[in-house]
C-alpha positions as CSV (number, residue, x, y, z in Angstrom):
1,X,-21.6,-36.0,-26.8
2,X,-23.2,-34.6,-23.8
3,X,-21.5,-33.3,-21.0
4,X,-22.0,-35.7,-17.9
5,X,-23.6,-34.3,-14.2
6,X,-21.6,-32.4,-12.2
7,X,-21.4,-35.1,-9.1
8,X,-23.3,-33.9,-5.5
9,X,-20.2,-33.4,-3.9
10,X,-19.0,-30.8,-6.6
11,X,-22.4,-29.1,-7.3
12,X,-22.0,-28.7,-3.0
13,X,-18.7,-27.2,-3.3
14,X,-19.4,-25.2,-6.5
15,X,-22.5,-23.4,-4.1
16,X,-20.7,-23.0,-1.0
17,X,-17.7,-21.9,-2.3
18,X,-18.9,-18.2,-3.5
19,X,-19.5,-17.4,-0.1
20,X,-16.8,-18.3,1.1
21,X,-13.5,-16.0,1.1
22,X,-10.2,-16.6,0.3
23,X,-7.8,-16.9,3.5
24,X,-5.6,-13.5,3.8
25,X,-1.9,-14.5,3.5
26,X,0.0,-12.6,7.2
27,X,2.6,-10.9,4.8
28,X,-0.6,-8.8,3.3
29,X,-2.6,-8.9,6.3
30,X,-1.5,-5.1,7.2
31,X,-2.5,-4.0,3.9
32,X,-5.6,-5.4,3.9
33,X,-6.6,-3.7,7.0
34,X,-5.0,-0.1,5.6
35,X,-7.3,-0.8,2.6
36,X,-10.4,-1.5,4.7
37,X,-9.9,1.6,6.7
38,X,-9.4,3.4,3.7
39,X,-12.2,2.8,2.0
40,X,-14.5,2.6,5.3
41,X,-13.3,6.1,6.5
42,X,-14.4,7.4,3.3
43,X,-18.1,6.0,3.8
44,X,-18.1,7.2,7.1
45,X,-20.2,11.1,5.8
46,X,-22.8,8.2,4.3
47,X,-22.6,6.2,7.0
48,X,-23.7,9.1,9.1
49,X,-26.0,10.8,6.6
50,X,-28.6,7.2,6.2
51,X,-28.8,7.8,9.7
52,X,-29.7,11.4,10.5
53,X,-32.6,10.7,7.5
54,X,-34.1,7.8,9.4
55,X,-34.3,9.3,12.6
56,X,-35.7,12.5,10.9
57,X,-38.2,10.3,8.9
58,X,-39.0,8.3,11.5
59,X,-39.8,11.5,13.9
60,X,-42.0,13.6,11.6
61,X,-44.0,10.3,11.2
62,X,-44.5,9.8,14.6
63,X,-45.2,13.6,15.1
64,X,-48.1,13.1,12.1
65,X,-49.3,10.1,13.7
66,X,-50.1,12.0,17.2
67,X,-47.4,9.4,19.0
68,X,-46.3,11.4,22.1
69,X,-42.9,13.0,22.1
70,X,-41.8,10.9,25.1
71,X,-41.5,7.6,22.4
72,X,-39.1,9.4,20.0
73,X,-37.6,12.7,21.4
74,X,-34.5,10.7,21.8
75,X,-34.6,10.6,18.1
76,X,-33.4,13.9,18.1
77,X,-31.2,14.3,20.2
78,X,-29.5,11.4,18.2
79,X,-30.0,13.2,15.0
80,X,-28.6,16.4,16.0
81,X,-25.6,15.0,17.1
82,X,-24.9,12.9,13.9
83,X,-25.3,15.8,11.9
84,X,-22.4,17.5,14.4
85,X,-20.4,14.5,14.2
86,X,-21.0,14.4,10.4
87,X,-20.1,18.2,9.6
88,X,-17.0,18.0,11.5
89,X,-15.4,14.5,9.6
90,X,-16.0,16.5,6.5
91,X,-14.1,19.4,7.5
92,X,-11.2,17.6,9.4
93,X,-8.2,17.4,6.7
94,X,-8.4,15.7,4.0
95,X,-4.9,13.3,4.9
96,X,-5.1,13.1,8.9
97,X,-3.3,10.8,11.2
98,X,-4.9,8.5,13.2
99,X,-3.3,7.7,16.5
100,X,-4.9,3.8,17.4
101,X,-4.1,0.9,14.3
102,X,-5.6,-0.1,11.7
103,X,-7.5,-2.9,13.4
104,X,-8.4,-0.8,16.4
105,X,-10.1,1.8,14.0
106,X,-11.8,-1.2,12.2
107,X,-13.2,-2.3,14.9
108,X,-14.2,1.2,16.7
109,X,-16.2,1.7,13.5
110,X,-18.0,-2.1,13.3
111,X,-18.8,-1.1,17.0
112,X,-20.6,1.8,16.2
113,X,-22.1,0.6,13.2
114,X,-23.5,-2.5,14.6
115,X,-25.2,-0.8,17.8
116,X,-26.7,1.7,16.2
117,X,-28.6,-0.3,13.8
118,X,-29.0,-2.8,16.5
119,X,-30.7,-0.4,18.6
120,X,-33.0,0.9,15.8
121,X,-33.4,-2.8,15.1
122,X,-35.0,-2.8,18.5
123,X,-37.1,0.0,18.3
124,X,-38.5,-1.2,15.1
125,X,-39.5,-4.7,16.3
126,X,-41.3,-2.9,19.9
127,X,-43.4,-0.3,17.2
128,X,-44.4,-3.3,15.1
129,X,-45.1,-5.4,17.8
130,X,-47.3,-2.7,19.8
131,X,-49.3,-1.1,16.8
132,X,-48.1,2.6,18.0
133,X,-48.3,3.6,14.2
134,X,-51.1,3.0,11.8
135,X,-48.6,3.1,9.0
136,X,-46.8,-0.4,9.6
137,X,-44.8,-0.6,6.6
138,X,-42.6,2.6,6.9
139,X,-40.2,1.9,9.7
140,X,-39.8,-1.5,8.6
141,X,-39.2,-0.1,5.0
142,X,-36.9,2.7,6.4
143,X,-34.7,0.1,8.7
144,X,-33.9,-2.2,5.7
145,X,-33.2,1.2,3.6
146,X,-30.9,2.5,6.4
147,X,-29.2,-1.2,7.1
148,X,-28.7,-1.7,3.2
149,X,-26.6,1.5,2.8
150,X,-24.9,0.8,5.4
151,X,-23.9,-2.6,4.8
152,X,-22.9,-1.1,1.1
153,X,-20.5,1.5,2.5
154,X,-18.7,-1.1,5.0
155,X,-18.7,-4.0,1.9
156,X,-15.1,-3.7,2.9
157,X,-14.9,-5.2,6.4
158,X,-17.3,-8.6,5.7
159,X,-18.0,-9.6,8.9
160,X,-19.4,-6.1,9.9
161,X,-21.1,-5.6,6.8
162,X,-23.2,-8.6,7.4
163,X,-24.0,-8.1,10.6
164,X,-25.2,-4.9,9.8
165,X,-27.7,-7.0,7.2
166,X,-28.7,-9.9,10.0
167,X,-29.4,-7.3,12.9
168,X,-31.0,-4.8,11.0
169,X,-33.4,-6.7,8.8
170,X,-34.0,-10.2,10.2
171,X,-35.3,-9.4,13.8
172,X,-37.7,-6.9,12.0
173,X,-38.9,-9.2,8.9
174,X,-39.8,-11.8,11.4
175,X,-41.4,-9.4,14.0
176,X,-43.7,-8.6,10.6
177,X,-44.3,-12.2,9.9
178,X,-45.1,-13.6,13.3
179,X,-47.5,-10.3,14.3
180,X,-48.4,-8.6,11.2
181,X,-51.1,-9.9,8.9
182,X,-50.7,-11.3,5.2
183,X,-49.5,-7.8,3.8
184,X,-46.9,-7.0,6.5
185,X,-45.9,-11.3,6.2
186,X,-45.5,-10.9,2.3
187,X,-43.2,-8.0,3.1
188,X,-41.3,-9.9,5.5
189,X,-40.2,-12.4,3.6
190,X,-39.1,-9.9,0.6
191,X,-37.2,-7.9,3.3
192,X,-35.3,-11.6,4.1
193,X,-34.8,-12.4,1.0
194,X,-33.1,-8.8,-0.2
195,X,-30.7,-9.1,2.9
196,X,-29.6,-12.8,1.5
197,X,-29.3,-11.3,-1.7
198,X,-27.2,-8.6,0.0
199,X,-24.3,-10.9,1.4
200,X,-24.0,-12.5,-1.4
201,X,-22.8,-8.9,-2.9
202,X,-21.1,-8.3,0.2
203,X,-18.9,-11.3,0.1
204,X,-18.2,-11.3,-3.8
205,X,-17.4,-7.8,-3.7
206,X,-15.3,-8.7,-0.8
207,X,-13.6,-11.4,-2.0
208,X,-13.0,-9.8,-5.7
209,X,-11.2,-6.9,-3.3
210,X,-9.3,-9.8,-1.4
211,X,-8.3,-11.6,-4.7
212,X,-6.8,-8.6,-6.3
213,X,-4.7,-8.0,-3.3
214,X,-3.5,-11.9,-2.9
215,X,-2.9,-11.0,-6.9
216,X,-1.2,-7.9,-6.7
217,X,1.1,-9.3,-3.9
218,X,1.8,-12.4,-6.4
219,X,2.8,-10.4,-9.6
220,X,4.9,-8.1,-6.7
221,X,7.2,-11.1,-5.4
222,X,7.8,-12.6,-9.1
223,X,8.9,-8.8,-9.7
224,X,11.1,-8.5,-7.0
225,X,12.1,-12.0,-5.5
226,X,15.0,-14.6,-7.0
227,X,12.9,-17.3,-8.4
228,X,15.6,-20.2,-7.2
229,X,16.8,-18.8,-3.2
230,X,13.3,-16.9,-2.7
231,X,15.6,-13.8,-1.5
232,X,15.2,-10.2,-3.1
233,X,16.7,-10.2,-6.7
234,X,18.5,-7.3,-8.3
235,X,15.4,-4.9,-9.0
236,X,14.3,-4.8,-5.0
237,X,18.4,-4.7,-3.8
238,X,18.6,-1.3,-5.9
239,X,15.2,-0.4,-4.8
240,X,16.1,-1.1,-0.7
241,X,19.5,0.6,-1.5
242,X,17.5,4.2,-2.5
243,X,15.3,3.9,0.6
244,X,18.3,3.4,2.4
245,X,20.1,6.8,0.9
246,X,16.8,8.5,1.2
247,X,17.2,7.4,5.2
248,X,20.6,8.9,5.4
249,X,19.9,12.2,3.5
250,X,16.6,13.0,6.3
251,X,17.8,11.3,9.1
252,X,21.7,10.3,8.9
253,X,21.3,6.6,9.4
254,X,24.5,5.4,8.2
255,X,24.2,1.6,6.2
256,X,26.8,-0.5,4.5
257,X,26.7,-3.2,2.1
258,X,28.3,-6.5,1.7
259,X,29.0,-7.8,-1.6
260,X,29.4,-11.5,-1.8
261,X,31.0,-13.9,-4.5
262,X,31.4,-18.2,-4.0
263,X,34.3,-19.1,-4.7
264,X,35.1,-21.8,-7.4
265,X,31.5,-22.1,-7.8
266,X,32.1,-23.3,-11.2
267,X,34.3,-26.2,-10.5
268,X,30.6,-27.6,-8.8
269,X,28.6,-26.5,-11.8
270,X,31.1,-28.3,-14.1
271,X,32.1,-31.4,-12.2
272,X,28.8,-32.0,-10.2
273,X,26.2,-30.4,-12.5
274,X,23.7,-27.8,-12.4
275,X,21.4,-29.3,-10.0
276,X,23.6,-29.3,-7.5
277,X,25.1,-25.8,-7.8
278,X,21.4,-24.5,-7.7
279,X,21.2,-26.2,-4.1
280,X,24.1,-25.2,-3.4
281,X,23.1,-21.4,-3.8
282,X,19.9,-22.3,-2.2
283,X,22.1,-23.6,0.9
284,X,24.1,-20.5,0.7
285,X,21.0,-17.9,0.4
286,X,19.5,-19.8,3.9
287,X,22.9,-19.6,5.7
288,X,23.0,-15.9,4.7
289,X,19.3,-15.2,6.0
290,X,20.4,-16.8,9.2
291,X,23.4,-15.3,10.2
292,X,21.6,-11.8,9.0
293,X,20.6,-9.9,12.1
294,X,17.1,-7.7,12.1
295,X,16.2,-4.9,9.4
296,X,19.6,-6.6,7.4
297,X,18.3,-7.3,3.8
298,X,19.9,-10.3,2.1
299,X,19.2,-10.4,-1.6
300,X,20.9,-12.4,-5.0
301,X,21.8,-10.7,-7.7
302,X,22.5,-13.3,-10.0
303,X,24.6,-16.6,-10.5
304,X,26.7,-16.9,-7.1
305,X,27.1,-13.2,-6.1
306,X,24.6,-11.8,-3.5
307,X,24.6,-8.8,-1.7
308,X,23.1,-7.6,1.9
309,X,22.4,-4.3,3.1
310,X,23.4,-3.6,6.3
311,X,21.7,-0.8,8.5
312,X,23.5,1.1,11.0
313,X,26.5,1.2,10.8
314,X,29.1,4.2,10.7
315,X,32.6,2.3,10.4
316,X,34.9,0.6,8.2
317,X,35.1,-1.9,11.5
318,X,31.5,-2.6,11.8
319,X,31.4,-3.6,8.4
320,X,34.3,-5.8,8.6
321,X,32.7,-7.4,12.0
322,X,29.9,-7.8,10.1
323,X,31.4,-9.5,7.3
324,X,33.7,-12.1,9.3
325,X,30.5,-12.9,10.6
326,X,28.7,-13.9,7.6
327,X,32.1,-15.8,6.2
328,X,31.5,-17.7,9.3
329,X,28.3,-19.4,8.3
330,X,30.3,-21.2,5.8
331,X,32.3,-22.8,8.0
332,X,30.1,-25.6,8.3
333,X,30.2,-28.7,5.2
334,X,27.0,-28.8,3.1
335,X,25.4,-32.2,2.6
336,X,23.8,-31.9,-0.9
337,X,22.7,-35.1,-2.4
338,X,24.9,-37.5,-1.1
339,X,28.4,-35.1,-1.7
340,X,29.6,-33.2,1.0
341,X,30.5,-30.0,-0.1
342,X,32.4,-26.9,1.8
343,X,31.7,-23.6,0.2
344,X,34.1,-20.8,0.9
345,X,33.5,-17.1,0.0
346,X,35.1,-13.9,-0.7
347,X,33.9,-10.5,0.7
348,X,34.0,-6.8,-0.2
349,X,32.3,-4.6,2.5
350,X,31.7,-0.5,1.6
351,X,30.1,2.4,4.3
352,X,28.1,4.6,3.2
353,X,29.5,8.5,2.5
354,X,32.9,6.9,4.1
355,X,33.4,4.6,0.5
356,X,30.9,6.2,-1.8
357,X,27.8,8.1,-2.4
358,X,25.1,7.3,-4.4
359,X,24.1,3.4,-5.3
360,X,26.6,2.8,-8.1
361,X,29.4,4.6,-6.5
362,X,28.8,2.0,-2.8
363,X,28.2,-0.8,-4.8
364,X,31.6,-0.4,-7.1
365,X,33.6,0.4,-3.7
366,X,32.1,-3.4,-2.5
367,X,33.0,-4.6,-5.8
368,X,36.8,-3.6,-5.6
369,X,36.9,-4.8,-1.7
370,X,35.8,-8.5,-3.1
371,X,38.3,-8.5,-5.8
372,X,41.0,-7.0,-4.0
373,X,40.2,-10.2,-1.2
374,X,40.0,-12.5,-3.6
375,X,43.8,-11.8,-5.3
376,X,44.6,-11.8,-1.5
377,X,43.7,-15.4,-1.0
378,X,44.8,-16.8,-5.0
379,X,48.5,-15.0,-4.2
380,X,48.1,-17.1,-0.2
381,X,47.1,-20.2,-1.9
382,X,49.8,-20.4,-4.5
383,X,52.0,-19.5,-1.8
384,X,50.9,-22.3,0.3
385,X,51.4,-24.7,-3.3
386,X,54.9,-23.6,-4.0
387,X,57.9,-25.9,-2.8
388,X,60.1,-24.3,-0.5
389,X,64.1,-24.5,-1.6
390,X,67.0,-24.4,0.5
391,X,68.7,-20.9,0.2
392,X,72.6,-21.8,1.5
């Protein structure tokens, strides 16, 4: 049977949507910009190179065509101190630190970019639209060279990339096509159609880069994120917990961690089902993240036990301020589907180097704390349950 037309508003979409890009999520937004200064800073020799040959090409040309040095002497100077510029980025270290962000360096380098070609843009329109070389073709030719590699070696930053393209091409191919005759036209509208041709690469190139990232940050939470609370699982606790001891060992920050177990969560999972004891974690894991302070990691590590590292602290009595604290967010009833439901917790705090070293040696110091609270409160609730007798 054969395949029905696509209908106009899809074929629409299915052309506009290649150059478009997909939007860049804030929680990868930093290392999209680390990767675009990256890869720019290592284009930046290139960058510098395709324009040191213009300006060398377009000065012996004018020198062979008898212009006088007053129309391109500035050419030189400009040369001369690209090639400067040039020799010392390649001998600066190879891993250097930059003092301005990211963005700041992004945007110093579209800067640049985009007025230099826009002033050679300029120049090239005034020589084609004055007839100062016999030869009409070359800086026209050499501009689109120069503005292609250019736009090739910042593919990484879109918006700059194409406007490399649009400045350096378009003002030129239509300075051939309004003054030149039917040669210099017919080379116009090539020179237009290449730098169309152009963003499209530009923007699939880009957005295959983008993609990978939005990808790579995907497959990186279902790694290390608890599919049910959205809080770090058991893989990313142990990974923050060696960060943490790597911390202490070069700078002695002192950390803690709380270990955290619901109690009689089963009674909910047997009398009121699953469904509810998986919102009831859910509940839980929000009331954690909120009573959590800044640079505190709260994470799950599986059925109703989470644990949260806690930065900065030094003292048995931190941790246990720390701790009441949480317990505290459970004061509060839970309204899950029409039951009302009061969740209660037990605790075991441990300080780093005070209770252990080492992940398995804190974490098992937590452990004992939790138990050792939670025989505390069985032996006060049975105490509370037995009948009191008259000793006489």
């Amino acid at each position: 049977m054969d395949s029905a037309p696509l209908p106009k508003e899809t074929w629409r979409a299915s052309w506009r949507t290649p150059w478009r890009s997909p939007e860049i999520p804030d929680d990868i937004r930093s290392s999209v910009e680390d990767m675009q200064l990256q890869r720019a800073l290592t284009h930046v020799p290139m960058i510098y190179l395709v324009g040191i040959f213009n300006l060398v090409a377009a000065m012996v040309l004018s020198a062979h065509e008898g212009v006088e040095p007053q129309y391109y002497a500035w050419m030189g100077v400009l040369a001369i101190g690209s090639a400067v510029r040039m020799i010392s980025w390649m001998r600066a270290p190879r891993h250097r630190s930059y003092g301005t962000s990211a963005q700041k360096t992004l945007h110093n380098l579209t800067v640049i970019s985009v007025g230099g070609i826009t002033f050679l843009s300029v120049w090239s329109v005034y020589a084609i639209s004055t007839d100062i070389f016999e030869n009409q073709m070359f800086i026209p030719t050499s501009l689109v060279f120069g503005s292609t590699c250019i736009a090739h070696c910042l593919a990484c930053i879109k918006k700059a990339a194409i406007t490399v393209l649009v400045v350096g091409v378009i003002p030129t191919a239509m300075a051939m096509i309004l003054v030149g005759g039917f040669d210099e036209m017919i080379m116009g509208w090539s020179m237009i159609t290449i730098a169309l041709l152009m963003v499209r690469f530009i923007i699939d190139s880009y957005n295959q880069i983008i993609s990978s990232l939005i990808m790579r940050n995907m497959i990186w939470k279902q790694a290390h994120s608890d599919p049910l609370t959205g809080l770090a699982n058991r893989r990313a606790m142990m990974n923050h917990l060696r960060v943490a001891e790597q911390a202490f060992a070069n700078h002695s920050t002192g950390f803690a961690v709380a270990l955290i177990d619901l109690d009689r969560f089963k009674q909910v999972n047997d009398n009121l089902g699953h469904d509810i004891g998986d919102q009831l974690l859910v509940e839980v894991a929000g009331r954690l993240k909120h009573s959590s302070a800044a640079g505190e990691i709260v994470g799950r590590l599986g059925g109703d036990e989470f644990l949260i590292l806690i930065p900065d602290i030094s003292s048995r009595e931190q941790a246990s301020a720390k701790a009441t604290a949480y317990l505290s967010g459970f004061a509060r009833p839970a309204h899950i589907s029409g039951h009302v439901l009061t969740a209660s917790a037990s605790i075991g705090t441990a300080v780093h180097a005070l209770d252990g070293h080492g992940t398995e040696q804190l974490l098992k110091a937590a452990d004992g704390a939790l138990y050792r609270m939670k025989r505390t409160s069985r032996s006060d609730r049975r105490s509370a349950n037995r009948p009191s007798r008259n000793i006489g």
